[in-house]
Residue, then its C-alpha position, 0 to 999 in steps of 0.5 A: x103190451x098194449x090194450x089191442x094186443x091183449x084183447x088180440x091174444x084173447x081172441x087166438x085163445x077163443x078162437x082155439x079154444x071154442x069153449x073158452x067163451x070169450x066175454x066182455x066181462x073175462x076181457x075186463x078182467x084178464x086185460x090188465x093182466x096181460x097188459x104188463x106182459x110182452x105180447x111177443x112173448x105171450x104169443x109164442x108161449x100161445x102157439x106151444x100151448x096150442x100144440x100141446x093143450x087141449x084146454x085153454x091156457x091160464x095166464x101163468x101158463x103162457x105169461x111172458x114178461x118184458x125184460x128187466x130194465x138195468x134196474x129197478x126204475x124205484x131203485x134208480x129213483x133212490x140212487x138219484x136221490x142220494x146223489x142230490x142229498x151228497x150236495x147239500x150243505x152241511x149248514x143247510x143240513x143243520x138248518x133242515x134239522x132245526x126247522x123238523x125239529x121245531x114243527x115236531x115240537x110244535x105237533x107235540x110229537x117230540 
């Protein structure tokens, strides 16, 4: 979701909910919240809010969040990195191995 779309669905809540008082300072916070959700999503889950609320919502309670990606970017980013460490040379294994362990010696941390 995007700036716009947060400040957006924080508009329909003040707008539905008179009470809600919607300040610069509630925008600031609530934002980067909303901000990792889907703003479709937290748009349907406002509108069956509204109908059934007579209170504003709780973030918790309209949240709706992007789906998942075929998986996790970090997990990806790990998988890559063993695939390029399956490429290294043993020799240069060794040679790695012996430079940690001179600059560990060196640190006085053997």
């Amino acid at each position: 979701m995007t700036t716009d779309e947060a400040l957006e669905i924080l508009k329909t809540i003040n707008e539905m909910y008179p009470k809600f008082n919607l300040t610069k300072r509630k925008a600031k916070i609530l934002i980067p919240s909303l901000k990792q959700m889907d703003y479709t999503g937290v748009l349907k889950n406002l509108s069956a809010h509204v109908m059934h609320q007579l209170y504003p919502p709780m973030l918790s309670e309209i949240a709706a969040y992007p789906p998942v990606t075929e998986k996790d970017s970090s997990l990806a980013e790990i998988e890559k990195w063993e695939e390029e460490a399956k490429k290294v040379t043993p020799e240069m294994k060794q040679h790695f191995e012996e430079q940690f362990e001179k600059l560990l010696q060196k640190k006085g941390w053997n």
